[in-house]
N, C-alpha and C positions, 0 to 999 in steps of 0.2 A: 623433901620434894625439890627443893632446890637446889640442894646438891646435887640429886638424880640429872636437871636438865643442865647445869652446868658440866659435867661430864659427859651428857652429849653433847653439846655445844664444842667441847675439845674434842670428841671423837668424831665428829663430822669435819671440824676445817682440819683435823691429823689425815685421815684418810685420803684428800688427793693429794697431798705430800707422799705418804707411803706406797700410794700407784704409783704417782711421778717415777720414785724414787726405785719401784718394780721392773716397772717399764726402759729407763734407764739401764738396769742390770742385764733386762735380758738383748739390748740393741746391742751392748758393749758383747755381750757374751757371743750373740749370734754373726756378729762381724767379728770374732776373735777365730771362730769355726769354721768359716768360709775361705776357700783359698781366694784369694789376693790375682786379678788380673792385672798382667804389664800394663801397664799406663804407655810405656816405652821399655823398647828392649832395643841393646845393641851386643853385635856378635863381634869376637874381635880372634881371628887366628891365631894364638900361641903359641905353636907348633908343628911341623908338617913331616913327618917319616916316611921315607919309601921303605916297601918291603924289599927284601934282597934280591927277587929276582924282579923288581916294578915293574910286577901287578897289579901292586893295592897300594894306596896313599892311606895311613892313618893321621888323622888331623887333632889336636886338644884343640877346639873353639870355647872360648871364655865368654860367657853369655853373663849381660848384666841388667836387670829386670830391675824398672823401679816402677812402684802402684801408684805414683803420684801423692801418696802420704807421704806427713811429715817419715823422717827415718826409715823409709822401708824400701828401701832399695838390699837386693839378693845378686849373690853372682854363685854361677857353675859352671864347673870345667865339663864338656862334655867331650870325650872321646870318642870319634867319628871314623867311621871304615869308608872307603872308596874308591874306584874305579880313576886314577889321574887322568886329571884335565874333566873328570867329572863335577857338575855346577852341586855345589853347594847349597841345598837348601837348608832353611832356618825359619825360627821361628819357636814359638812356645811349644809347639807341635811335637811329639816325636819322631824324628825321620828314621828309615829303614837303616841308613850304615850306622845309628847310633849304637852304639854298644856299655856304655860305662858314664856315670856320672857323678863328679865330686862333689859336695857343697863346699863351695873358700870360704874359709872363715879367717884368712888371713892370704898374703901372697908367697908365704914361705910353704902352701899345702897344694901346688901345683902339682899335677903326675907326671912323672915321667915315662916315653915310650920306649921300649926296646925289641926288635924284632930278631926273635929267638933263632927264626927257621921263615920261610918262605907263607910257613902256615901257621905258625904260630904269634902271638902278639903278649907282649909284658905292658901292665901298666904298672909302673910305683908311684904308692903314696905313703905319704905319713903316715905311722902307725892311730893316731888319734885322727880323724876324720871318717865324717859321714860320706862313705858311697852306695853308690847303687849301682849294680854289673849290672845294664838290663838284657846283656845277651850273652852268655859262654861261649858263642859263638859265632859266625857270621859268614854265609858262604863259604866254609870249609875252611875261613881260620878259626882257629881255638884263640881264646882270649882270657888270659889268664892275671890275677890282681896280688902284688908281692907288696907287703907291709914293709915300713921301714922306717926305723928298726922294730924287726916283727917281735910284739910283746902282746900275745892273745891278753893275759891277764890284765892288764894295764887300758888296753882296749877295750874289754868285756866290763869293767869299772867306767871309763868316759860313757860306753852308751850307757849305761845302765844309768847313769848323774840325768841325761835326757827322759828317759823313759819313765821315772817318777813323775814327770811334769804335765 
């Protein structure tokens, strides 16, 4: 019998340990899963192309997003179409000339612009980097993304190392 109540006695003060310790899990878990609002965001121009017959300005704006936590400052190249001498909006927001987004993961993974034709637009990047084309198009330019040096296989292995996780 005394056994009995001596092992409740440890299963009553273990148990709001092992909530704590629940609850704990899922705060960590449920802010790991949540995107992260800027605390502060600044946009800084990197780039500015005319097209050949200046029509359209396309712009790389490097955007750098930190949440106000320790380490967790993000930056992205964003590839912007527009009208010159048109204002630049910004913001976490996506604007209408956005076209293309890099994630930096360093500053040697910049893209570069090249305007093919009057309608046409090149970006390069790295063959290893995360983008995102959000538009093949844009008012009647095509907007095309050149690896480099283009190595699908090589590529297809880095995202594949992410998408495990």
């Amino acid at each position: 019998m005394r056994l009995r109540l001596r092992r409740w006695i440890y299963i009553a003060i273990a148990i709001p340990f092992v909530m704590a310790a629940a609850f704990v899990a899922l705060v960590v878990v449920w802010l790991g899963a949540r995107p992260l609002a800027c605390a502060s965001e600044s946009t800084v121009k990197a780039q500015v192309l005319f097209s050949p017959n200046g029509a359209w300005e396309a712009d790389i704006d490097e955007r750098v997003c930190s949440t106000g936590s320790i380490a967790s400052t993000a930056s992205d190249d964003i590839v912007v179409i527009r009208r010159p001498g048109q204002a630049a909006g910004r913001g976490a927001a996506q604007q209408p000339g956005d076209v293309f987004v890099i994630q930096s993961q360093s500053p040697e993974q910049v893209p570069t612009l090249q305007w093919l034709s009057p309608q046409q637009l090149q970006i390069t990047v790295p063959n290893l980097s995360f983008v995102d084309l959000l538009q093949s198009s844009y008012q009647g330019i095509q907007i095309t993304v050149k690896f480099d040096p283009d190595d699908p296989v090589e590529r297809a292995k880095f995202l594949a190392q992410f998408e495990k996780h």
